[in-house]
C-alpha positions in Angstrom: -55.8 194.5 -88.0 -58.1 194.0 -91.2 -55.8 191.0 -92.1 -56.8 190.0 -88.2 -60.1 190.8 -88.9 -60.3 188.5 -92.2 -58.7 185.4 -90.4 -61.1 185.5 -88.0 -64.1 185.5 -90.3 -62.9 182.9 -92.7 -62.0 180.7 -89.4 -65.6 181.2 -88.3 -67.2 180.4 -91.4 -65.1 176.9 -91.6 -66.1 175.9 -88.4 -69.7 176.9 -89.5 -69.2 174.7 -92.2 -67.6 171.8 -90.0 -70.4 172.3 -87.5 -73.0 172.1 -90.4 -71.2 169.1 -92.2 -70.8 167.2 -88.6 -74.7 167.4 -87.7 -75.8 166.5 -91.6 -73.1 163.4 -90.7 -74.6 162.6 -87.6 -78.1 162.8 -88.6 -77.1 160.7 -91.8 -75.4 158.3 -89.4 -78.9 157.8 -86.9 -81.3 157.6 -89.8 -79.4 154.1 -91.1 -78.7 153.0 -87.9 -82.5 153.2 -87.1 -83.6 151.4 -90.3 -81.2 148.8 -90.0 -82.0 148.3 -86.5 -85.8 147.9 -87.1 -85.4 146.1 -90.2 -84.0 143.3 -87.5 -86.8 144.0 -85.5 -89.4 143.1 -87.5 -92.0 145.8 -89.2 -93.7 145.3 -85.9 -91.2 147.4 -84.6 -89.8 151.4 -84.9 -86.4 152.5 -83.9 -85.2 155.7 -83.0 -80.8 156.5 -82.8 -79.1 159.5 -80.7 -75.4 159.3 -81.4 -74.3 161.7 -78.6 -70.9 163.4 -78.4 -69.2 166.1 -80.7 -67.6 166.1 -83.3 -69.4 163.0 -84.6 -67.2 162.6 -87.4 -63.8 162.1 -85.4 -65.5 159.5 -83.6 -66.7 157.7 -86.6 -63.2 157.8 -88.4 -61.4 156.0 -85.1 -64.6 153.4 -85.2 -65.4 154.6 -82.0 -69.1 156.4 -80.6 -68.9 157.3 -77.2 -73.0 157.0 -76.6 -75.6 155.5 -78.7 -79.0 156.1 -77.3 -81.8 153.6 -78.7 -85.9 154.3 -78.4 -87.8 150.9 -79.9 -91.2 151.0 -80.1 -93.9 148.0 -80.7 -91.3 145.5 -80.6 -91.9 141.6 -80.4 -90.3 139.7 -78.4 -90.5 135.7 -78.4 -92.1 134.5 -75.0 -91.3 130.5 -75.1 -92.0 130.4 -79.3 -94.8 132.9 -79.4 -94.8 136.6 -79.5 -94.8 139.1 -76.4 -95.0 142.9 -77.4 -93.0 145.0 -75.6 -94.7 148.7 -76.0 -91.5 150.8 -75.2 -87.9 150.0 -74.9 -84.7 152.8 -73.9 -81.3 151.6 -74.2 -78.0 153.3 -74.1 -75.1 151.7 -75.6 -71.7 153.1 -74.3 -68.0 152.6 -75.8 -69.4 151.5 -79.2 -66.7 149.7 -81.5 -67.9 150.2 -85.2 -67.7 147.5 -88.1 -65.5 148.2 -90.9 -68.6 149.1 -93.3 -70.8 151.4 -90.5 -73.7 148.8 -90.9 -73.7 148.0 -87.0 -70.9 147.6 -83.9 -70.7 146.3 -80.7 -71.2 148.3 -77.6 -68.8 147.3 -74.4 -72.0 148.1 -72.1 -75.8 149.1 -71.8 -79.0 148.9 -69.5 -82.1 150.4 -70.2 -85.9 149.9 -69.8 -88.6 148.2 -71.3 -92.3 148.2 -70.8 -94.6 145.9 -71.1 -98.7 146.8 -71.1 -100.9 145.0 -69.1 -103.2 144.4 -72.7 -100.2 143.0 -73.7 -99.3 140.9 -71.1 -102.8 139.5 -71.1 -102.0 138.4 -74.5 -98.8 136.6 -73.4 -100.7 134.7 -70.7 -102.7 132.3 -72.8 -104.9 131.2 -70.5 -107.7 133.4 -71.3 -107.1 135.6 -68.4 -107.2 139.4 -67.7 -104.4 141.3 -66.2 -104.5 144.6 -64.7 -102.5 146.5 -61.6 -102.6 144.7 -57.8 -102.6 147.8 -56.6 -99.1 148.3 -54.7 -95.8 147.9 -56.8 -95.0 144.8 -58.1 -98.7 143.4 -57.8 -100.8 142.6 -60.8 -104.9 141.2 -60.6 -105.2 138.2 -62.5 -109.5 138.0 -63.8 -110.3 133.8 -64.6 -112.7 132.3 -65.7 -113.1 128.6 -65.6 -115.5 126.1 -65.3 -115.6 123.6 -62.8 -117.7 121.0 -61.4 -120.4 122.1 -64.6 -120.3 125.7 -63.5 -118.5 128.6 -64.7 -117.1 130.5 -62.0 -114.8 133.4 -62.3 -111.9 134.9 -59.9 -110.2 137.4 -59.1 -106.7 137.2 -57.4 -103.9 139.6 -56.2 -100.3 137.9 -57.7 -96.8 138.7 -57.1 -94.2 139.6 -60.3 -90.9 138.8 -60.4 -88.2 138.0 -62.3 -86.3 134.5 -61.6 -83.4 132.3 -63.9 -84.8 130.4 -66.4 -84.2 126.2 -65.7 -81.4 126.0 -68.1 -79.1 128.8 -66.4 -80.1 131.0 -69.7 -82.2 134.6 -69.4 -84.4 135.1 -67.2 -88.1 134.1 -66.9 -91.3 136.6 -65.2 -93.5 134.5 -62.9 -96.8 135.5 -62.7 -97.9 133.7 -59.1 -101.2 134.5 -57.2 -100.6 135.5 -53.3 -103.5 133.2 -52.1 -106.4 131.9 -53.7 -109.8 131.4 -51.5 -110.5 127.7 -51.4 -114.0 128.2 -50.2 -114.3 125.1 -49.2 -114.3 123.4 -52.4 -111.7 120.9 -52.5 -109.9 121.2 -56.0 -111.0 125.0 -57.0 -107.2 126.3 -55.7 -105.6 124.0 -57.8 -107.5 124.7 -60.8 -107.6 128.3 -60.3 -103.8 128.5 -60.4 -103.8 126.8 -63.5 -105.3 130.2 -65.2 -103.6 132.4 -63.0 -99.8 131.5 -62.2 -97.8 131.1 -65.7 -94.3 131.9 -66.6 -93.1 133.8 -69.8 -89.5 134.4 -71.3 -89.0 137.6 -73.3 -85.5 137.5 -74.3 -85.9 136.5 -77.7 -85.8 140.0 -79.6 -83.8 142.2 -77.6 -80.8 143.1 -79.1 -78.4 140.3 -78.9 -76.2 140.4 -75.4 -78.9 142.6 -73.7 -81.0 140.7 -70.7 -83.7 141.0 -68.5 -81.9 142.1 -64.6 -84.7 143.0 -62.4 -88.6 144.0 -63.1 -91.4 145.8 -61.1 -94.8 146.7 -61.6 -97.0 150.0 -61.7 -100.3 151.5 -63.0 -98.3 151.8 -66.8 -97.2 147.8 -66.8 -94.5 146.1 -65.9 -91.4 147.7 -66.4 -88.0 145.5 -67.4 -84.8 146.5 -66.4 -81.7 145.5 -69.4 -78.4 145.2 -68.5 -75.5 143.4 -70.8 -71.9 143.6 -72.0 -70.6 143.0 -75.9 -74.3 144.1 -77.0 -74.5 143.9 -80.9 -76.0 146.7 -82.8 -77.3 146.1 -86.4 -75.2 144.7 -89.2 -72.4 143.3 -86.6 
């Protein structure tokens, strides 16, 4: 029985150890991951790693990571050569094949979520307009001001959001379109109106390479991007 007793303890204090040595690992293993990851992203960016599943260090001897989830943060993302920020994105990266040096991999799948502010999509417009919530999902009011005819009017209109293929059959584009836009009997004011108000805006350049933009909506928050993709490269791949 005491020799019992003693195989028992020394068999709990190895897995201890194991247990212990397989978190450090894992830990170890996110930290990189994360700084390589926002090293790509630009200092604009910060990246957060969860590498789910245990042991981690079985995993990482095959080359193989069940579950890598991924928090960015502040990330900039080119809209047709200029910068969009994107305030939050959440990605999980399933059936991860690591590269022979652990500097990066390739995931089979993701999705995820990304968010842009309505500050920041303000910013993306360039056309001097304001951009705040419609009111119902997938609404947004578009604030212009303009002058025409010598005067300087300013408008407010309810648009629609949505996201629609891009000309060359590559990503996807949001389109920013107003609903209606009061004439008031001014012949030209609609027309010039929707030159402030209805723009369109790419914001695939950034993400991580093989992830793209599926479907979008609106609420009080932003607009919210969802990300889909297969063969998704991590860092270092």
């Amino acid at each position: 029985m005491r020799f019992l007793r003693v195989v028992l303890i020394i068999g709990v204090v190895l897995g201890a150890l194991f247990v212990g040595a397989d978190r450090w690992a894992v830990g170890y293993a996110e930290e990189r991951l994360a700084e390589r990851i926002q090293a790509r992203q630009g200092a604009g960016g910060k990246a957060e790693v969860e590498i789910e599943g245990f042991p981690f260090l079985t995993q990482a001897l095959s080359h193989d990571l069940d579950r890598v989830n991924l928090k960015l943060t502040g990330v900039e993302a080119t809209a047709d050569g200029r910068k969009t920020r994107l305030s939050q994105i959440d990605a999980s990266f399933r059936e991860v094949k690591l590269n022979g040096d652990y500097t990066g991999g390739t995931a089979r799948r993701a999705e995820g979520t990304a968010l842009i502010s309505y500050a920041d999509l303000t910013q993306a417009s360039q056309n001097g307009v304001v951009l705040t919530y419609g009111g119902t999902p997938g609404k947004v009011k578009v604030t212009a001001t303009l002058e025409f005819l010598g005067q300087s009017l300013t408008r407010h209109v309810v648009s629609t959001v949505t996201l629609v293929d891009a000309k060359d059959g590559k990503g996807k584009i949001v389109r920013v379109r107003a609903d209606e836009v009061p004439g008031e009997g001014i012949p030209g004011i609609e027309r010039e109106v929707r030159k402030r108000t209805d723009f369109d805006r790419t914001v695939d350049g950034g993400l991580p390479a093989g992830l793209g933009l599926s479907a979008l909506t609106a609420d009080e928050a932003g607009v919210h991007l969802t990300l889909t993709g297969t063969d998704v490269t991590l860092a270092g791949s």
